[in-house]
N, C-alpha and C positions, 0 to 999 in steps of 0.2 A: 576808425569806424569803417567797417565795411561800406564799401564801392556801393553797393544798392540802396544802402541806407543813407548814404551822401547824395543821390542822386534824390529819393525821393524829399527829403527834407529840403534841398533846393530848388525843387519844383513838382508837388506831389502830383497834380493832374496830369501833369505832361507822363510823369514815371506811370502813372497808375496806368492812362488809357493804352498801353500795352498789355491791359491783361483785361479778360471779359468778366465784366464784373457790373453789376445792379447799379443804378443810382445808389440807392442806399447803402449798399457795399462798400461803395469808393467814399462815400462820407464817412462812415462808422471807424475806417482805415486814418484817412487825413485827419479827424479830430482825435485819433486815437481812445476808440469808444470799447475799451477792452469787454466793458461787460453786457454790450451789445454781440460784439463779436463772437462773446463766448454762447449767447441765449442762440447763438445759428449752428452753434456746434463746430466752430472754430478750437482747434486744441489748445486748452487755456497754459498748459506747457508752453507749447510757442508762439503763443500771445507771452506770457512772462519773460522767454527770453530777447524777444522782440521790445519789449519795453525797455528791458536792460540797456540793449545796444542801441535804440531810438533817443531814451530818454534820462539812461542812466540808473545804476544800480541803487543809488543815496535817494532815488526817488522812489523805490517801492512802497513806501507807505501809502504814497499817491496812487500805487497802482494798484494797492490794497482796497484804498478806499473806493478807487471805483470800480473795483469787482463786487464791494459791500461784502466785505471780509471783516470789516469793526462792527458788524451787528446792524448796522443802519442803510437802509434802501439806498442805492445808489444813487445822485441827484437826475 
């Protein structure tokens, strides 16, 4: 796992408050809110492969379903 992706997942606040970024930015990031992220015009490209290396590629359907890629409004 890449070096920045180790850091934030061991302590996301602390990695995040290095970059300037919204309250609701920094949250949408740490819950991993792809399809928040994507509605600010975040490039869903590297949202997907940031999921990959965050959370793992055997999880895509998770990251399906919360872009509401299966037809159903995202929770």
């Amino acid at each position: 796992m890449p070096e920045k992706a180790e850091r934030f997942l061991s302590d996301a606040p602390a990695h995040l408050a290095q970059y300037s970024l919204t309250d609701n930015e920094a949250k949408m990031i740490t819950d991993l809110d792809v399809r928040g992220l994507a509605d600010i015009d975040v490039s869903q490209m590297l949202l997907m492969m940031t999921w990959n290396v965050m959370v793992g590629e055997e999880k895509i359907g998770e990251y399906l379903e919360r872009m509401g890629a299966n037809g159903t409004p995202p929770p």
